[in-house]
SETOR-891323 format. One record per residue (C-alpha): residue number from 1; residue in three letters; x, y, z. Coordinates in steps of 0.25 Angstrom, whole numbers, plus 5000, padded with zeros to 4 digits. Example, Ala and Ser with C-alpha at 12.3 -4.5 7.8 and 13.67 -1.06 7.14 Angstrom:
seq/type/X/Y/Z
1/ALA/5049/4982/5031 $
2/SER/5055/4996/5029 $
***
This chain:
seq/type/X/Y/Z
1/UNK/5006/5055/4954 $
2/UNK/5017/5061/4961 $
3/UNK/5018/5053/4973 $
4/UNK/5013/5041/4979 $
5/UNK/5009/5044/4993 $
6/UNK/4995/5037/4994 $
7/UNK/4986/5030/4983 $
8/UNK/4974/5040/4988 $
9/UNK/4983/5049/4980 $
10/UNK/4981/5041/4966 $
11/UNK/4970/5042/4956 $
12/UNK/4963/5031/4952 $
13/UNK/4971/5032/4939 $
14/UNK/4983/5034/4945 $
15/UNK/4982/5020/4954 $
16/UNK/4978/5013/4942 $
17/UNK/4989/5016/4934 $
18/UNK/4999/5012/4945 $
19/UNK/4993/4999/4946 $
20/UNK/4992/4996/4932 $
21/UNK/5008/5003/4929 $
22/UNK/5012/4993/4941 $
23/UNK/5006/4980/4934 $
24/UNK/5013/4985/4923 $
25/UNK/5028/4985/4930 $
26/UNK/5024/4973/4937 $
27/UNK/5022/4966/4923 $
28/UNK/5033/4973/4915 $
29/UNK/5044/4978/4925 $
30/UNK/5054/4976/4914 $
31/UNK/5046/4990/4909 $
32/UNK/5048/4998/4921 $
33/UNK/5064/4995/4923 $
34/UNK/5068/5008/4921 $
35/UNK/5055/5014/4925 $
36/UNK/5063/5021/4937 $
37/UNK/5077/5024/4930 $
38/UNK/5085/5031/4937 $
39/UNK/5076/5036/4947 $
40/UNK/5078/5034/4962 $
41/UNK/5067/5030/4975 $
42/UNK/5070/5034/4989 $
43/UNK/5062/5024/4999 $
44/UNK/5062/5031/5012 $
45/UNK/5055/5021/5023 $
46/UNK/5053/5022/5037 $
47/UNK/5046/5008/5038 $
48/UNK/5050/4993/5036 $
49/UNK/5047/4989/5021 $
50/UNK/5047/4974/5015 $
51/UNK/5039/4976/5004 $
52/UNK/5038/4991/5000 $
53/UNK/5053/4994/5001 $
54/UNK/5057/4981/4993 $
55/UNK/5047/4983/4982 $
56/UNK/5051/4998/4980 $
57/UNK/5066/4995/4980 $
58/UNK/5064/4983/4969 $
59/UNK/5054/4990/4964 $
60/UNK/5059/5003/4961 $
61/UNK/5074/4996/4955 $
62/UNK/5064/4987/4944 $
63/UNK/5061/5000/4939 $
64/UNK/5076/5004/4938 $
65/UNK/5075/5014/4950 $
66/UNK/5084/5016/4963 $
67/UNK/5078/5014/4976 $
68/UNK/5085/5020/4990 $
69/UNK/5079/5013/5002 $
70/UNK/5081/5022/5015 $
71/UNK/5074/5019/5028 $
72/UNK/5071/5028/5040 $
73/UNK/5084/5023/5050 $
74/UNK/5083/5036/5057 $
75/UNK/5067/5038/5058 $
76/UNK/5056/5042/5051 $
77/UNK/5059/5052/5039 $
78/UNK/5060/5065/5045 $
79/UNK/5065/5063/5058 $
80/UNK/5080/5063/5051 $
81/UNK/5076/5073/5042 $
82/UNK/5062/5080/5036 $
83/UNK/5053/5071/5027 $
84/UNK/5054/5084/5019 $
85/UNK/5070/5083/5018 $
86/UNK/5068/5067/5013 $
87/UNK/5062/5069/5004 $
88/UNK/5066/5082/4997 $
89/UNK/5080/5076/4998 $
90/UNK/5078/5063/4992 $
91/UNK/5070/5070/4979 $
92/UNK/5083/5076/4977 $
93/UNK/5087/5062/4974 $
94/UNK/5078/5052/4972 $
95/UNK/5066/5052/4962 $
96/UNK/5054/5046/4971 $
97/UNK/5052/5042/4988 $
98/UNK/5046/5030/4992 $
99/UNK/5042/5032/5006 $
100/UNK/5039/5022/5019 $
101/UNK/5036/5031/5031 $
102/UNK/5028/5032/5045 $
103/UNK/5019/5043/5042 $
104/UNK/5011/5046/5029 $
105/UNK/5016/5061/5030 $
106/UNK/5031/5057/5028 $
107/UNK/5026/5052/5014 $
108/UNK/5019/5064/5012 $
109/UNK/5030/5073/5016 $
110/UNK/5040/5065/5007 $
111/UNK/5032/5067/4995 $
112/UNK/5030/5084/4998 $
113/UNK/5045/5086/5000 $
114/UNK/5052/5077/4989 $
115/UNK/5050/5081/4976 $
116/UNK/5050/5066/4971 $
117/UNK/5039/5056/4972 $
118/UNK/5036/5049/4985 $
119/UNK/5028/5036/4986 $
120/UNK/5023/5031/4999 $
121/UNK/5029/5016/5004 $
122/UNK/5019/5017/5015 $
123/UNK/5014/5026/5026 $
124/UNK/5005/5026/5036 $
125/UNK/4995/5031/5029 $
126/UNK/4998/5022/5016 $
127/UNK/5004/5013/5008 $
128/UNK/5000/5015/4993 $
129/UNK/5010/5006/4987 $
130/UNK/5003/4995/4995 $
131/UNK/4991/5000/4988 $
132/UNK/4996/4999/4975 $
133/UNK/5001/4987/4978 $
134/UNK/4988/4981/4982 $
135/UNK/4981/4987/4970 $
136/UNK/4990/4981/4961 $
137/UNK/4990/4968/4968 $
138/UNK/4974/4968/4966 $
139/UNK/4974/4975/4953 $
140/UNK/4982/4962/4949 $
141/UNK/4970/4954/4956 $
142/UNK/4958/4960/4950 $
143/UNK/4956/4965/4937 $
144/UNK/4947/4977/4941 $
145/UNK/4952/4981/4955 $
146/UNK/4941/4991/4958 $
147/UNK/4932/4978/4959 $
148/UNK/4941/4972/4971 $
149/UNK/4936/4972/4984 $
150/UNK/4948/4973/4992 $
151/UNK/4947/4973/5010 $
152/UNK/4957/4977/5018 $
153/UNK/4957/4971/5032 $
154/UNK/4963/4975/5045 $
155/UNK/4970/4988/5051 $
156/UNK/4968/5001/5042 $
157/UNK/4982/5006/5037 $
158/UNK/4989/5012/5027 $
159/UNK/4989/5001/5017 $
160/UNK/4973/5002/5019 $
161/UNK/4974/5015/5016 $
162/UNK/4981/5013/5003 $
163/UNK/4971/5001/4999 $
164/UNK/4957/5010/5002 $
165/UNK/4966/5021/4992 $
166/UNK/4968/5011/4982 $
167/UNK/4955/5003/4981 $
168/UNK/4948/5017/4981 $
169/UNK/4954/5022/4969 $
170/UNK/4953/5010/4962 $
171/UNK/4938/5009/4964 $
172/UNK/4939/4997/4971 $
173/UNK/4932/4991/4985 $
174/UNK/4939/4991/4998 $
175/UNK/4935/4986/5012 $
176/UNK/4943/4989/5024 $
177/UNK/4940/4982/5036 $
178/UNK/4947/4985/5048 $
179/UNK/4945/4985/5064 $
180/UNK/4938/4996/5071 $
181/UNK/4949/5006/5075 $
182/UNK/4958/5002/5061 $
183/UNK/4953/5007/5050 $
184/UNK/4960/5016/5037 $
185/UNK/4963/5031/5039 $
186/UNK/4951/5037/5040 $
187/UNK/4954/5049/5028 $
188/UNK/4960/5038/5021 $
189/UNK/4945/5030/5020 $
190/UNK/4937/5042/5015 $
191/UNK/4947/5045/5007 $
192/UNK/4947/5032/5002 $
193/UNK/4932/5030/5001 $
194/UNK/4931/5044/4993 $
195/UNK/4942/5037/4982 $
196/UNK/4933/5024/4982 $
197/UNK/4920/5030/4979 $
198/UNK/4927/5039/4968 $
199/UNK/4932/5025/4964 $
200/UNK/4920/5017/4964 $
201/UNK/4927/5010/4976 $
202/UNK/4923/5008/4990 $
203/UNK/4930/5009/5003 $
204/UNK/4923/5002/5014 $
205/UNK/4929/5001/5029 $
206/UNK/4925/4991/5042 $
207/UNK/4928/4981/5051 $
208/UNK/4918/4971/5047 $
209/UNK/4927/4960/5042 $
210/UNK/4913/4955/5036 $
211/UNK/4914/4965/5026 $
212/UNK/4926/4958/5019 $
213/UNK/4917/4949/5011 $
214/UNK/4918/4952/4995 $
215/UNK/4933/4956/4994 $
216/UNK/4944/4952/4984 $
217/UNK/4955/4955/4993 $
218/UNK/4958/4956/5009 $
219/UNK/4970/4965/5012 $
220/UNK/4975/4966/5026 $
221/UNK/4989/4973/5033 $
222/UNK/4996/4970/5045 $
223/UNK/4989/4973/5058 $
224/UNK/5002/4974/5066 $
225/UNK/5005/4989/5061 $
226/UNK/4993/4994/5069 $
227/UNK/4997/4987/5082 $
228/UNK/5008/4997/5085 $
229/UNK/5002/4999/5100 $
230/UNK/4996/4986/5101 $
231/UNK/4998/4971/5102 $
232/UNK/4997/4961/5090 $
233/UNK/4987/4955/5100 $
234/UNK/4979/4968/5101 $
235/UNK/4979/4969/5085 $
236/UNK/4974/4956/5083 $
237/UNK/4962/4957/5092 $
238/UNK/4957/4969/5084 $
239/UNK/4962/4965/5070 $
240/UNK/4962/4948/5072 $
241/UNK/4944/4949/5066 $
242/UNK/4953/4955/5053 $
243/UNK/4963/4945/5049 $
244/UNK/4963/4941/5035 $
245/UNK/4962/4927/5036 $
246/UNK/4954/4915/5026 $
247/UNK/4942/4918/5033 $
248/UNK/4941/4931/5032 $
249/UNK/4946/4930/5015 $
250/UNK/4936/4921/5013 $
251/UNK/4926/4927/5020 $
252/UNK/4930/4939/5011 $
253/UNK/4930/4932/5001 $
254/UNK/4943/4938/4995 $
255/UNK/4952/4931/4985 $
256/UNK/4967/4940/4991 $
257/UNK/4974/4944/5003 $
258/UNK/4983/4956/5003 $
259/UNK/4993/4962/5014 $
260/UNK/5002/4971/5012 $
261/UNK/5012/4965/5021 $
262/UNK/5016/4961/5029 $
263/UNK/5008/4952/5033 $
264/UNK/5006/4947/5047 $
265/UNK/5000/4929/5046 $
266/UNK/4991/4928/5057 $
267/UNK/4989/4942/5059 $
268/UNK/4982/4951/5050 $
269/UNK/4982/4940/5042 $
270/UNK/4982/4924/5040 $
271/UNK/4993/4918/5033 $
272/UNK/4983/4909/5024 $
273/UNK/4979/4922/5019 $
274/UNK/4992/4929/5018 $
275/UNK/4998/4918/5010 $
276/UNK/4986/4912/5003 $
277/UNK/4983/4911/4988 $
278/UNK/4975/4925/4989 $
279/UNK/4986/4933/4994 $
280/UNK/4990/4945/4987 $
281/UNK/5004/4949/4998 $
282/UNK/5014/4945/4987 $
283/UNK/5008/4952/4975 $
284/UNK/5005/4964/4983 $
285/UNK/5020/4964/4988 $
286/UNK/5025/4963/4973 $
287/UNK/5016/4973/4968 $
288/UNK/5021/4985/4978 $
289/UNK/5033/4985/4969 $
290/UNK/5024/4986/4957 $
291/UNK/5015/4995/4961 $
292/UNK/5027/5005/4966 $
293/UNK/5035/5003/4954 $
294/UNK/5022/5008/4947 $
295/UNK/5022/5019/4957 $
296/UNK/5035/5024/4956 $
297/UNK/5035/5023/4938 $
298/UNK/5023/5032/4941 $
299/UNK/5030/5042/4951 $
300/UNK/5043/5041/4943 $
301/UNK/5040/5038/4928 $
***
């Protein structure tokens, strides 16, 4: 493990053991206080962060590291410069880059010039710390995770993408249920599908909410971010049968709610949901920290 750029690049065993070293910090971070002595992180992000920049920072200083925080004032990396001069310059200085770009092929791009390990805070293709994050979250839930039936319901993105990765590898069931028009990458699902089945897992995607009965958890995101070209009102009509909502819980029969955040009440969601006894939100939110500190004492041990 060199990098962290996606979790379709992780073995099974490999996932595991960054689930179980990050219950580890989370229970002892006394252990891990110097874990990152006198090592530096560079956070390079072209979007707005609550929880992903907040986490990494205090994250990364539990475990006696320095953290430098530099946003995109003058664009997206490489109209000031080349991606390629980013990151070959800040290996001179810094021992890993933590990355919140656009385009998926910045990340990439990062991790082929630098000479120092690069993990992905988000893309447009995925967001495996969420993914972690989630795992961890349900791992902490369920004894045998590759018996949890997760849903994920709403617009296909890169979170999805991360979760189908994720519950692939671990052997686990996932159903993805979005409208016609908004499903998961279409490479990502086969790919996806081909880890699941290697896994004893299984992948299934449609747009029957009917199909939700039988699931541990509902996971849905924001709907908002697909309405670049289009009304709220316009996003609605189309996602407004998918709203995870009492009814539709119950009719799942699932005991937790999870988001990424955040969260839109009334929206993609209803706040007797969001903020009921089966939400997971705040767990997952604490456990990104975890779950990257167990990522970075992998990368930087």
């Amino acid at each position: 493990m060199n990098h962290l750029l996606s979790i379709k690049e992780l073995s099974q065993q490999q996932l595991i053991e960054l689930l179980t070293l990050a219950k580890k910090i989370k229970a002892n971070p006394s252990a891990y206080r110097q874990a990152l002595d006198g090592k530096s992180v560079v956070m390079l992000f072209e979007k707005p962060s609550l929880r992903t920049r907040v986490s990494f920072d205090i994250g990364i200083n539990k475990l006696g590291g320095h953290c430098l925080y530099l946003d995109q004032q003058n664009g997206a990396l490489g109209k000031r410069e080349p991606v390629s001069d980013f990151a070959a310059n800040i290996s001179c200085w810094a021992d890993a880059i933590v990355a919140r770009t656009f385009e998926h092929s910045t990340i990439e791009q990062l991790a082929e010039y630098g000479s120092v390990p690069v993990i992905n805070a988000l893309s447009d293709m995925y967001h495996p710390c969420q993914g972690l994050a989630d795992f961890l979250t349900l791992s902490e839930q369920f004894d045998d995770v590759s018996k949890v039936k997760l849903a994920y319901v709403g617009d296909g993105n890169n979170v999805t993408h991360s979760l189908m990765y994720g519950a692939a590898l671990l052997g686990a069931t996932m159903t993805v249920v979005c409208p016609q028009g908004h499903f998961p990458d279409g490479k990502v699902v086969l790919e996806a599908q081909e880890i699941a089945a290697a896994h004893g897992g299984q992948l299934i995607l449609t747009s029957d909410i009917e199909q939700l009965e039988g699931h541990d958890a509902i996971y849905t995101d924001t709907w908002i971010s697909m309405g670049d070209n289009a009304s709220l009102d316009e996003i609605k009509a189309k996602f407004d049968p998918y709203q995870v909502n009492k009814a539709l819980m119950g009719k799942a029969g699932a005991q937790y709610f999870m988001h990424c955040l955040p969260a839109y009440r009334g929206v993609e969601v209803t706040a007797e949901v969001v903020d009921g006894e089966g939400s997971l939100i705040l767990q997952q939110a604490e456990n990104r920290m975890h779950a990257q500190n167990a990522v970075l004492v992998t990368l930087l041990s």
